[in-house]
MARMARKE-62379 format. One line per field, with one value per residue (C-alpha): residue number from 1; residue in three letters; chain; z, y, x. Coordinates in steps of 0.02 Angstrom, whole numbers. Layout:
! residues N
k <- c(NUM; ...)
r <- c(ALA; ...)
c <- c(A; ...)
up <- c(Z; ...)
north <- c(Y; ...)
east <- c(X; ...)
***
This chain:
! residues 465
k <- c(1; 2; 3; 4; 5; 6; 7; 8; 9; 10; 11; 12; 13; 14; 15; 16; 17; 18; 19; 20; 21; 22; 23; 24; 25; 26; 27; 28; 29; 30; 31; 32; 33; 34; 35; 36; 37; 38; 39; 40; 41; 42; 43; 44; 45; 46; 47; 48; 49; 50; 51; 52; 53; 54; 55; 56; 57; 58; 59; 60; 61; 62; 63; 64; 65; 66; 67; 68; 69; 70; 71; 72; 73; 74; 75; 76; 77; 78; 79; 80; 81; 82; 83; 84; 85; 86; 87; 88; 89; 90; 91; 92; 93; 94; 95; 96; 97; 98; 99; 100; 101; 102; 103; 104; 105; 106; 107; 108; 109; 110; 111; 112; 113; 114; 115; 116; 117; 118; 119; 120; 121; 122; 123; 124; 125; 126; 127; 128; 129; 130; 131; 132; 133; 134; 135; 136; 137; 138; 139; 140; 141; 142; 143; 144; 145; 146; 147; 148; 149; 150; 151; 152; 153; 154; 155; 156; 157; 158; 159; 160; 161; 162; 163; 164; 165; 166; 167; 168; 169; 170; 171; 172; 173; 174; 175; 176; 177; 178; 179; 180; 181; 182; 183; 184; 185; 186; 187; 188; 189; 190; 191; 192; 193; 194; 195; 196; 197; 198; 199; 200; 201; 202; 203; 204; 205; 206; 207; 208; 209; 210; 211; 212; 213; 214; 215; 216; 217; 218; 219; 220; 221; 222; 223; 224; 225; 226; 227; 228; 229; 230; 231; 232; 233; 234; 235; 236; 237; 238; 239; 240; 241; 242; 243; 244; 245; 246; 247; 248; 249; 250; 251; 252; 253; 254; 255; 256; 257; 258; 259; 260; 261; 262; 263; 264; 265; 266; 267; 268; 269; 270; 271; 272; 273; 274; 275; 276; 277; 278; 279; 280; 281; 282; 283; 284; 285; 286; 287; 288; 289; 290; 291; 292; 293; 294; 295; 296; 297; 298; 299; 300; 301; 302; 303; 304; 305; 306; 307; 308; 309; 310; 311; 312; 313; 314; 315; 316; 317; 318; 319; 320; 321; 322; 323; 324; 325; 326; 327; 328; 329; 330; 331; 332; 333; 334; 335; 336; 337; 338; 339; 340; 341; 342; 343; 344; 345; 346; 347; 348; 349; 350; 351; 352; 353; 354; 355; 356; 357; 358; 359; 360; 361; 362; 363; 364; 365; 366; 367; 368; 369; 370; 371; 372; 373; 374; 375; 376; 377; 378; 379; 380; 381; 382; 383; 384; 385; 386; 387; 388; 389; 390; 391; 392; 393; 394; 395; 396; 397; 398; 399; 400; 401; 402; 403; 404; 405; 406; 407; 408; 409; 410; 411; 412; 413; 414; 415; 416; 417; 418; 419; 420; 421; 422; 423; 424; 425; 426; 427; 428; 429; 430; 431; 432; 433; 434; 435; 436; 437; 438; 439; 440; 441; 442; 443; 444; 445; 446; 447; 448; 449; 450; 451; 452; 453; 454; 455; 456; 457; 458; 459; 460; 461; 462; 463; 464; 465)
r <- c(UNK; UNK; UNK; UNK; UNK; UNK; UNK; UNK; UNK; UNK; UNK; UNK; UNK; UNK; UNK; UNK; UNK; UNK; UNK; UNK; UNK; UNK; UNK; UNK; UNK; UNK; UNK; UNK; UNK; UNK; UNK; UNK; UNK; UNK; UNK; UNK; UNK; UNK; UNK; UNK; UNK; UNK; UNK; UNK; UNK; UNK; UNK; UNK; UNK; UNK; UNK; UNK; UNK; UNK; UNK; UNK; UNK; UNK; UNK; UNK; UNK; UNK; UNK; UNK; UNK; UNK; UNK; UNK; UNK; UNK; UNK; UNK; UNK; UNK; UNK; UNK; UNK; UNK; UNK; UNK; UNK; UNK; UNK; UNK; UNK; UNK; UNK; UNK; UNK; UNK; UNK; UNK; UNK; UNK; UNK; UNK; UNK; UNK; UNK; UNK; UNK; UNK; UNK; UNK; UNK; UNK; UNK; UNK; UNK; UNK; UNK; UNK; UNK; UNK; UNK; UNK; UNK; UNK; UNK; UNK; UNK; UNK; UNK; UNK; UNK; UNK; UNK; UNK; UNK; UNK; UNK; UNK; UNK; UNK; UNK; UNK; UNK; UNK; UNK; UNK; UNK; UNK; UNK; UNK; UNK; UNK; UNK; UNK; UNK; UNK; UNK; UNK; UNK; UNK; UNK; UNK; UNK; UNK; UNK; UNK; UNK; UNK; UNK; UNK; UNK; UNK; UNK; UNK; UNK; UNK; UNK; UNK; UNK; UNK; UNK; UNK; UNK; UNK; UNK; UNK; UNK; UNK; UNK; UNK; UNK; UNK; UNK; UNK; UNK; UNK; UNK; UNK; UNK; UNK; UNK; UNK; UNK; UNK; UNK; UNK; UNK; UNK; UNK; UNK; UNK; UNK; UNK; UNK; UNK; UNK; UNK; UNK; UNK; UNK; UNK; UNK; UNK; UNK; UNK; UNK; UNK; UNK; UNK; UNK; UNK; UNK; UNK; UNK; UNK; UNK; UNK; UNK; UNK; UNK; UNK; UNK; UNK; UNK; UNK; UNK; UNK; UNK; UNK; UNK; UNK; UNK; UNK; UNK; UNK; UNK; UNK; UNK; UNK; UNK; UNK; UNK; UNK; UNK; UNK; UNK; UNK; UNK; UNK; UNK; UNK; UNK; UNK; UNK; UNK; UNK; UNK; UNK; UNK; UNK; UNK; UNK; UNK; UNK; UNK; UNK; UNK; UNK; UNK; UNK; UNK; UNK; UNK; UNK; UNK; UNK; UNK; UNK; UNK; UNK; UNK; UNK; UNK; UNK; UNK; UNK; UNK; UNK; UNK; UNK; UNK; UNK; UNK; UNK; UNK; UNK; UNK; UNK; UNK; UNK; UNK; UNK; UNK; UNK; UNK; UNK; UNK; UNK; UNK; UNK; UNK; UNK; UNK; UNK; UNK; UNK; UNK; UNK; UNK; UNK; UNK; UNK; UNK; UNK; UNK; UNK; UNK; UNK; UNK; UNK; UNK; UNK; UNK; UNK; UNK; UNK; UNK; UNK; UNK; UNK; UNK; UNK; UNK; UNK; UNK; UNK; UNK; UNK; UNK; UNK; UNK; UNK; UNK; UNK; UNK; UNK; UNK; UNK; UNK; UNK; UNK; UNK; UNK; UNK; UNK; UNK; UNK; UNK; UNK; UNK; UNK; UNK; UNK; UNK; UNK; UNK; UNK; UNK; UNK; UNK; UNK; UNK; UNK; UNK; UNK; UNK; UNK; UNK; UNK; UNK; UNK; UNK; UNK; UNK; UNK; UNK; UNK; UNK; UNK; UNK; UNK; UNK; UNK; UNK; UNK; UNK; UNK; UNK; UNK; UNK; UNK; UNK; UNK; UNK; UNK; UNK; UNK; UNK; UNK; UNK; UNK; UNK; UNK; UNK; UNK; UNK; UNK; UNK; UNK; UNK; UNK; UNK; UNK; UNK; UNK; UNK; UNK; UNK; UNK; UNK; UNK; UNK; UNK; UNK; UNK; UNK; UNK; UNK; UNK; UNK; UNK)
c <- c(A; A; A; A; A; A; A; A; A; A; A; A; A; A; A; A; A; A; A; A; A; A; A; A; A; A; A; A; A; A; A; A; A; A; A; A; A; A; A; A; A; A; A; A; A; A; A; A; A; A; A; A; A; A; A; A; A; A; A; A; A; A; A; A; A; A; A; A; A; A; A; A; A; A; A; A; A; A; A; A; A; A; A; A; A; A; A; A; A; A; A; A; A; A; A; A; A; A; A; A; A; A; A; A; A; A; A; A; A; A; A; A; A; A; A; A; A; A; A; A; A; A; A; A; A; A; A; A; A; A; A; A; A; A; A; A; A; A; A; A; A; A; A; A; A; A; A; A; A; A; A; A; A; A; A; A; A; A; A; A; A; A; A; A; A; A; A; A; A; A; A; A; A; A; A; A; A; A; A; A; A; A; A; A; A; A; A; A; A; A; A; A; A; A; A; A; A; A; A; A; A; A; A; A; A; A; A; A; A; A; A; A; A; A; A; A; A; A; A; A; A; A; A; A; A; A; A; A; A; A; A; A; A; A; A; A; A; A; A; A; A; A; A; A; A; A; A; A; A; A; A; A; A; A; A; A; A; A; A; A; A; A; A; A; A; A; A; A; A; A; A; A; A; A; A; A; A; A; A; A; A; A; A; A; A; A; A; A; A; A; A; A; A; A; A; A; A; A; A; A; A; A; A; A; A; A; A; A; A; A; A; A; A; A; A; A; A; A; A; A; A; A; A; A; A; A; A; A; A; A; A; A; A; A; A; A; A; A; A; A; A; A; A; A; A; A; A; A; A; A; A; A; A; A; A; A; A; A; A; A; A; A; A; A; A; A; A; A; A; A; A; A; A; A; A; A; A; A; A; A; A; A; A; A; A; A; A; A; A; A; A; A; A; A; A; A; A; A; A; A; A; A; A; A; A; A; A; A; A; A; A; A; A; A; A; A; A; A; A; A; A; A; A; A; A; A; A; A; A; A; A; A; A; A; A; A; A; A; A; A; A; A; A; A; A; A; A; A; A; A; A; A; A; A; A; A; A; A; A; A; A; A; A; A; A)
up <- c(5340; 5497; 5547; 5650; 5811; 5778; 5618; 5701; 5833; 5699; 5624; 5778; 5832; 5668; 5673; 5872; 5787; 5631; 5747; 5881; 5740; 5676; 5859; 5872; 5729; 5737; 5906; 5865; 5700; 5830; 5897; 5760; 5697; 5870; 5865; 5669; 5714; 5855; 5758; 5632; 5731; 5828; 5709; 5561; 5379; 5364; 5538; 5555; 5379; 5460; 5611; 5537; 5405; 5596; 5676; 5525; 5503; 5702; 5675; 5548; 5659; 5807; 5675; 5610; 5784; 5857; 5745; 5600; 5424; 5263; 5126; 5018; 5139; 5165; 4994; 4971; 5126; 5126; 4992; 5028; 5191; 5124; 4998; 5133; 5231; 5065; 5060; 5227; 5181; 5252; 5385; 5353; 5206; 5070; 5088; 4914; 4794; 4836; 5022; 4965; 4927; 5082; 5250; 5366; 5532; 5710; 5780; 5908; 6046; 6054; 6214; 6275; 6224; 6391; 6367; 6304; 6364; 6324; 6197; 6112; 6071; 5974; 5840; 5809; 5598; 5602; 5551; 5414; 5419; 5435; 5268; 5213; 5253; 5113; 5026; 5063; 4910; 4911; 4960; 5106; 5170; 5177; 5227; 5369; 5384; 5417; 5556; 5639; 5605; 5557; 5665; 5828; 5961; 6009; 6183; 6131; 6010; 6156; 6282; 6156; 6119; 6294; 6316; 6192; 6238; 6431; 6355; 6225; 6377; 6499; 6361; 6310; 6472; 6484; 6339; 6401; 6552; 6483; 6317; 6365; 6222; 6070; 6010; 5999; 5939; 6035; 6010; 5922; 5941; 5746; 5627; 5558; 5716; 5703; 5520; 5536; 5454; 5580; 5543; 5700; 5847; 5932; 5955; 5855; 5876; 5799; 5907; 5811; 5891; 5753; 5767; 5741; 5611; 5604; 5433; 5302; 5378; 5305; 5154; 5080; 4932; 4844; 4895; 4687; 4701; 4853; 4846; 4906; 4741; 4835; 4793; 4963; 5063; 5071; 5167; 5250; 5217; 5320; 5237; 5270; 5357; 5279; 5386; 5521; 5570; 5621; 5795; 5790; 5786; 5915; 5778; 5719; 5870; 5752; 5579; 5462; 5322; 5334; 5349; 5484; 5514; 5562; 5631; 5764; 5828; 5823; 5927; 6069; 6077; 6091; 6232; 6304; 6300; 6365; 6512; 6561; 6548; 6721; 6627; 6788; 6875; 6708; 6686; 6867; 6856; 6691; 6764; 6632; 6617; 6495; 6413; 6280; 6120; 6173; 6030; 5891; 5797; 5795; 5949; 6008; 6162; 6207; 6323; 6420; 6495; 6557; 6427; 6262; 6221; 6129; 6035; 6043; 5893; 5945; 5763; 5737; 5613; 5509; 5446; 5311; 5246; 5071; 4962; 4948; 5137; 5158; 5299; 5349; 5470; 5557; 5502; 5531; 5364; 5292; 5207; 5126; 5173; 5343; 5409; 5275; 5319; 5246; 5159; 5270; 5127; 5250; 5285; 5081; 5069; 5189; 5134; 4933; 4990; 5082; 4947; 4832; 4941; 4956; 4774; 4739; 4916; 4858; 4990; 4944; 5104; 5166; 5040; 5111; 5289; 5217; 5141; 5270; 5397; 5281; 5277; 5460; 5505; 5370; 5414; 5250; 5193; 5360; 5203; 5151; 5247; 5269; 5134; 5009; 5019; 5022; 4859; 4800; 4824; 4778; 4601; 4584; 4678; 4514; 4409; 4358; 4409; 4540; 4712; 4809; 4922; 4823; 4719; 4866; 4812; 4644; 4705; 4827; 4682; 4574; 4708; 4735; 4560; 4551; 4696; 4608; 4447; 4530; 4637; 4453; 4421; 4580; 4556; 4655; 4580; 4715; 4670; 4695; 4659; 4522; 4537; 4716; 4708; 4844; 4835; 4829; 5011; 4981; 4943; 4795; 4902; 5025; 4837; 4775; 4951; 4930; 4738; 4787; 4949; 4839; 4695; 4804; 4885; 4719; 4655; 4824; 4929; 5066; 5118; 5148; 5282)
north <- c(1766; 1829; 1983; 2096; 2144; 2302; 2315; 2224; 2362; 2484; 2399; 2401; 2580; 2637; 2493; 2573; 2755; 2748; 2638; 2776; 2905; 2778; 2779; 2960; 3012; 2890; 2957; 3135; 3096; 3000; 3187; 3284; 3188; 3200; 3395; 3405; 3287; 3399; 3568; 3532; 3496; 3676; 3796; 3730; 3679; 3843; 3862; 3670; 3693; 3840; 3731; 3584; 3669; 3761; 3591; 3505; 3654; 3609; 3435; 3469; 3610; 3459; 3324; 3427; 3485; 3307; 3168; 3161; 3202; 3126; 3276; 3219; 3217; 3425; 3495; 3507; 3546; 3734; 3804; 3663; 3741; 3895; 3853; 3794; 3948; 4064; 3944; 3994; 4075; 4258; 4272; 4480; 4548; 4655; 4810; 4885; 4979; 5142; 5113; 5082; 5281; 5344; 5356; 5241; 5313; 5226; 5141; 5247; 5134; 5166; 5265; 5160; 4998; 4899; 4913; 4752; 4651; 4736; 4570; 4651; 4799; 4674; 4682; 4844; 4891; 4963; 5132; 5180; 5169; 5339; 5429; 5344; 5478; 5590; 5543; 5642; 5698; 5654; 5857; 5842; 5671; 5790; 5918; 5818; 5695; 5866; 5939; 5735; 5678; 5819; 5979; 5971; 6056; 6220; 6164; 6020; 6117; 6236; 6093; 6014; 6160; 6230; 6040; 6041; 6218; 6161; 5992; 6115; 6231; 6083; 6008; 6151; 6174; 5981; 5995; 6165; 6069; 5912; 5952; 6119; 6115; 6077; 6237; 6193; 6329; 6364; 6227; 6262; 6165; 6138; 6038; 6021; 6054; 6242; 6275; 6203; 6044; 5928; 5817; 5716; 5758; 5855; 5715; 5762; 5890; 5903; 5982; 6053; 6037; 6153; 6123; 6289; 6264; 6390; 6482; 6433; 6264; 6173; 6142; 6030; 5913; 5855; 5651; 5596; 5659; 5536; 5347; 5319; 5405; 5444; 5595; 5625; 5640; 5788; 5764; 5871; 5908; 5977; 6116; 6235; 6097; 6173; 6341; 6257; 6102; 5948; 5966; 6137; 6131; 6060; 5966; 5901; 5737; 5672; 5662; 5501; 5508; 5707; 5731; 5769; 5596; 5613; 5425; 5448; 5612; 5524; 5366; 5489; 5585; 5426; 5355; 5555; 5536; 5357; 5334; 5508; 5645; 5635; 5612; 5559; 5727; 5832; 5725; 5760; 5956; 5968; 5869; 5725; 5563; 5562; 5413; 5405; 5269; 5181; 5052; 5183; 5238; 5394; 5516; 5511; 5556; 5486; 5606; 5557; 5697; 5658; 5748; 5686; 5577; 5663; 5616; 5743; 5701; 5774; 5795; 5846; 5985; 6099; 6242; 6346; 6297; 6335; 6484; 6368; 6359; 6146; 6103; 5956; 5810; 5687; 5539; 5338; 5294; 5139; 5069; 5189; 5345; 5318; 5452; 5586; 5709; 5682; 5844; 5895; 5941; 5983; 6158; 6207; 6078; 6203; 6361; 6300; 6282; 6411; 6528; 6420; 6452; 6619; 6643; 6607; 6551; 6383; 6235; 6140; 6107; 6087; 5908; 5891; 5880; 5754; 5630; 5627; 5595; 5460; 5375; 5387; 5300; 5159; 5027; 4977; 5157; 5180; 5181; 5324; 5447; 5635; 5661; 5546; 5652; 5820; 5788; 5735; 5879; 5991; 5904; 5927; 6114; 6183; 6145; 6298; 6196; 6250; 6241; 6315; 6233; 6191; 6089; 5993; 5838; 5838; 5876; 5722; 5605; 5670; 5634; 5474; 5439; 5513; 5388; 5237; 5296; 5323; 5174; 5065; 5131; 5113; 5313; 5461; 5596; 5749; 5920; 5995; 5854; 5769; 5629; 5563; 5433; 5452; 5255; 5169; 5140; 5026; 4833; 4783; 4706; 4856; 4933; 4819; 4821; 5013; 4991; 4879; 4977; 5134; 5089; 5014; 5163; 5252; 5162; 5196; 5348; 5364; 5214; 5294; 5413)
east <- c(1344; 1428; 1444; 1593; 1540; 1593; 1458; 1334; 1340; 1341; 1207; 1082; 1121; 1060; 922; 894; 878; 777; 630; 637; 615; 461; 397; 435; 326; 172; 142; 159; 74; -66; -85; -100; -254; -324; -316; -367; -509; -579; -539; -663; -793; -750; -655; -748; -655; -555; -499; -430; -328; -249; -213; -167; -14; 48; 34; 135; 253; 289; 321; 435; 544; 534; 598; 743; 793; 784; 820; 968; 943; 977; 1038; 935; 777; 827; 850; 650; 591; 616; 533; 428; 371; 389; 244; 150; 153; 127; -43; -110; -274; -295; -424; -428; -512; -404; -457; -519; -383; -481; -411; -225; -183; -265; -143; -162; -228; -206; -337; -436; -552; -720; -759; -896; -805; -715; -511; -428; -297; -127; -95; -207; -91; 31; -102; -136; -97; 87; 111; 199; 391; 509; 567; 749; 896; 922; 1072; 1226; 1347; 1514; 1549; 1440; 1517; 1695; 1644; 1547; 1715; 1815; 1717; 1736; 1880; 2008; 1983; 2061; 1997; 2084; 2094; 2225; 2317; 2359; 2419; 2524; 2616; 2637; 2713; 2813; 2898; 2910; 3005; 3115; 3178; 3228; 3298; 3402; 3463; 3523; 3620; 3710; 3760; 3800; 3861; 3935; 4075; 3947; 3872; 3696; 3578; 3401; 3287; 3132; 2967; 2878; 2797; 2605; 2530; 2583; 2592; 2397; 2428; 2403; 2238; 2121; 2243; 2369; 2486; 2653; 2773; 2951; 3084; 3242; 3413; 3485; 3706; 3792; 3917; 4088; 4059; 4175; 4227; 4080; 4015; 3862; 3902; 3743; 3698; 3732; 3901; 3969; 3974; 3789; 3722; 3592; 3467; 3381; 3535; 3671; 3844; 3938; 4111; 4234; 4339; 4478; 4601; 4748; 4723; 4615; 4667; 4555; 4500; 4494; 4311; 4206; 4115; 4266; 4259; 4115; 4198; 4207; 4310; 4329; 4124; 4002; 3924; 3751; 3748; 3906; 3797; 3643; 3718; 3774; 3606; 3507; 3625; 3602; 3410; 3392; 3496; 3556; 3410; 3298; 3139; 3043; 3082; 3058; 2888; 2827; 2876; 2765; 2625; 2648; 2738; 2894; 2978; 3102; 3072; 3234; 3167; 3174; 3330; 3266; 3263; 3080; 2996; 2844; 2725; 2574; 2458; 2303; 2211; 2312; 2465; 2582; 2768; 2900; 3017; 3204; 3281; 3452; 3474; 3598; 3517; 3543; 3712; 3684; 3623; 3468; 3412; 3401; 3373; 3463; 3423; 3526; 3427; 3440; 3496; 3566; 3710; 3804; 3711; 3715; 3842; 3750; 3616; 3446; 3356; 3199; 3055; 2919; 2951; 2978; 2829; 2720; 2786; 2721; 2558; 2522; 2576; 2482; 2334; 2347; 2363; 2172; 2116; 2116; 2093; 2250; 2298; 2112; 2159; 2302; 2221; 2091; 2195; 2303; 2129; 2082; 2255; 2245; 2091; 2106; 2254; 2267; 2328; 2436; 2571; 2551; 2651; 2620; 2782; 2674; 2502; 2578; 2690; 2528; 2429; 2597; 2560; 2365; 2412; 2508; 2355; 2246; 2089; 1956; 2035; 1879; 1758; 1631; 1757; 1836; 1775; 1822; 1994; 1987; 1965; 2068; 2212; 2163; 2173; 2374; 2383; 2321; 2432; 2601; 2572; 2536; 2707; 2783; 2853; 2799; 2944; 2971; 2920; 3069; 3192; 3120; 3259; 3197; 3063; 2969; 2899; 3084; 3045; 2903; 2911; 2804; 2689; 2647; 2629; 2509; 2403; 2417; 2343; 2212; 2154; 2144; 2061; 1911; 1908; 1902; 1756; 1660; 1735; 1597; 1680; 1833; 1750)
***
C-alpha cells in the first residue's frame, strides 16, 4: 500500500526518534553495568546497590529531560522512584531509643585530630530547629495592627494642619478679592484628622467655605417634602420676597426655582479653583506643589509636600439654619436633587462618640479607627466609606456591652458581623435619620463583593491585618 509523503515523513521521524532513544539507552545502559560491575568488586554488595539505584535514578532524570514521553510511561514512575529511594539502605546506625530524649549537642573536633576539609562541615548533625512563634490572640494582632497601621505620627499631623491653615488664609483672601460681593464667612480647616479620627495618615483635610445667609430670608425645607423625595438632602428656600424682593440678596444671582441651588454655586467655584486661583505661586510660597482635581465634581485640592501628600477638600457650607444645627453641604448630586444641599453627619457623627466615650471611657472610636484601617488597606473593602463604619460603630456604641480595651476584639467582630447582616439586606438605616439608607449608593454587585470579602474575613480576621 502506498503511502503520503507527508506520513511517510511522519512515519520515519518517529521511526528516526524511538531508534535514537534505543541507541540512547543501550549505551548508557552499556555504562551502568560497567560501573555496577567494577563497584562490586571495590565498594562490596551494599555499597554497589546504593550506587546502582543513584545511577538508575540518573538515567531516569536524563531520559525524562531528553527524550518524549508517553502518559502512560509517566503515571508510575514517581512513586516508583520514590520507592526506590525510600529503599536505599542507611549506612548510619539508629541510635538507641535511650539516645532519642537526650539534646543533641554539636560536634566538637578532637584536639589532636588534623582539621578536615570544609566539605566536611556540610555533614555535621543539624541542630535542632527554633521554637514556632507563640501565637498571637486576635487582641494582640489589634492592638499590634494599631500601633502599624493606624497611629500617625505627630510630626505629620502637625504639617498637615499648618498646610491646611496656610491654604485656608490664601484662600480666604482670593475669594475677598474676587468674590468681593458674596458674603463668605472665615474658612475653617476640619475633619477626622483634628477630631482624632483620622486612621494610617495625615492625608485629608476638609476646608469649610461656610455662606452667610441674611436671617429671616432663608429657610430649610426637609429633602421628603420637595420633588426629589429624597431623605439626605435639605433645600433652601428663599423667603420674605413680598418685603424683600429677589435680588436683594447677594445670594439671590444663584436661585432655581426660588431656592439656593447648590449645583449653580458649585459650577462657579470649580471654574474659580481651576483656571483662576494662582496655585503655582500659592504652592511655591508654602513650599509645596498645589493642583486642583479639575476631574472631580467636587472642589478638591490636591497637595504635594515633600514629606506627605495631602487633599484639601473645599466644601461649601450653610451652617446652622435651623433650631437643629445641620450643617449643610453644597454637594454633586444627581437628578432631581441636584440644586439641594446635602446634610453633613460627620460632625453630629463625632460629637456622639465622643460623648459616648466619655460616658464609660469606652474605645468606640478606637473601632472606629480600626475598621476604617482595615477598609483601607484591603481593596476589596475600599467600599466601605468612613460614613458606613462610623454608623456602624454609632449602632454597636448604644449597646451597654464592654467598650474597654480588653474587649476591643470582641467589639471588632461583632461589627463585622452588623456589616455582613446589613449588607445580606442591602440596608444600613442612619442613626439619626432612620429613613436614609446608607447602602442605596451601592450596586448589588459591589454589595455582594462587599458580603463575600467580609464574611472571609469574619471566619479568619488575622487576615484582615
Amino acid at each position: 500500500v502506498g503511502l503520503s509523503p507527508n506520513l511517510n515523513r511522519q512515519t520515519m521521524a518517529e521511526f528516526s526518534q524511538k531508534r535514537g532513544k534505543r541507541r540512547g539507552d543501550e549505551g548508557l545502559g552499556s555504562v551502568v553495568d560497567f560501573l555496577l560491575a567494577n563497584a562490586r568488586l571495590v565498594l562490596g554488595v551494599g555499597g554497589a546497590a546504593v550506587l546502582g539505584i543513584a545511577t538508575l535514578a540518573v538515567k531516569r532524570f536524563i531520559d525524562r529531560a531528553t527524550s518524549p514521553r508517553d502518559e502512560d510511561d509517566t503515571k508510575g514512575d514517581s512513586w516508583k522512584e520514590l520507592s526506590l529511594l525510600k529503599a536505599t539502605p542507611h549506612l548510619q546506625p539508629r541510635p538507641p531509643l535511650a539516645a532519642l530524649s537526650q539534646p543533641v549537642l554539636p560536634l566538637i573536633p578532637s584536639p589532636s585530630a588534623p582539621e578536615e576539609p570544609a566539605e566536611t562541615d556540610l555533614q555535621v548533625t543539624p541542630q535542632l530547629s527554633s521554637p514556632a512563634p507563640l501565637c498571637l490572640t486576635l487582641q494582640e494582632r489589634l492592638l499590634a495592627f494599631e500601633r502599624d497601621r493606624v497611629t500617625i505620627p505627630a510630626a505629620q499631623v502637625a504639617l498637615a494642619k499648618q498646610l491646611a491653615g496656610d491654604i485656608a488664609l490664601e484662600l480666604q483672601a482670593y475669594f475677598r478679592s474676587k468674590f468681593p460681593e458674596l458674603p463668605f464667612g472665615a474658612l475653617v480647616p476640619g475633619g477626622p484628622l483634628y477630631d482624632g479620627l483620622q486612621a494610617g495618615a495625615a492625608d485629608h483635610v476638609r476646608l469649610l467655605v461656610p455662606l452667610v445667609l441674611e436671617p429671616g430670608l432663608w429657610s430649610l425645607v426637609p429633602g421628603v417634602d420637595t420633588v426629589a423625595r429624597d431623605p439626605r438632602c435639605w433645600a433652601v428656600r428663599r423667603t420674605q420676597l413680598e418685603f424683600c424682593p429677589r435680588g436683594s440678596s447677594p445670594w439671590d444671582r444663584f436661585l432655581v426655582g426660588g431656592y439656593l441651588s447648590s449645583r449653580v454655586l458649585l459650577e462657579l467655584l470649580h471654574k474659580a479653583l481651576a483656571a483662576s486661583v494662582n496655585w503655582p505661586a500659592i504652592g511655591s510660597l508654602l513650599g509645596c506643589l498645589i493642583l486642583p482635581n479639575v476631574a472631580s465634581e467636587e472642589l478638591l485640592l490636591e497637595v504635594q509636600h515633600e514629606r506627605l501628600e495631602l487633599t484639601v477638600a473645599v466644601l461649601v457650607a450653610v451652617p446652622g439654619a435651623e433650631a437643629d444645627d445641620h450643617l449643610l453641604l453644597a454637594w454633586p448630586l444627581e437628578g432631581l436633587a441636584g440644586n439641594l444641599w446635602l446634610q453633613d453627619l460627620y460632625p453630629v457623627e463625632a460629637a456622639r462618640l465622643q460623648a459616648l466615650d466619655d460616658r464609660d471611657a469606652g474605645t468606640r472610636r478606637r473601632l472606629l479607627l480600626l475598621l476604617c484601617a482595615v477598609c483601607r488597606g484591603c481593596p476589596a473593602l475600599g467600599r466601605l466609606g468612613r460614613g458606613h463604619l462610623t454608623q456602624v460603630v454609632l449602632h454597636l456604641g448604644e449597646d451597654n456591652v464592654d467598650w474597654t480595651e480588653e474587649a476591643l476584639g470582641e467589639r471588632f467582630l461583632q461589627a463585622l458581623e452588623l456589616l455582613i447582616s446589613s449588607l445580606e439586606q442591602a440596608s444600613l438605616p442612619c442613626h439619626f435619620n432612620p429613613s436614609v439608607n446608607l447602602l442605596s449608593s451601592l450596586r448589588e454587585e459591589e454589595i455582594d463583593d462587599l458580603g463575600y470579602a467580609l464574611y472571609s474575613g469574619l471566619q479568619e480576621p488575622e487576615g484582615l491585618l
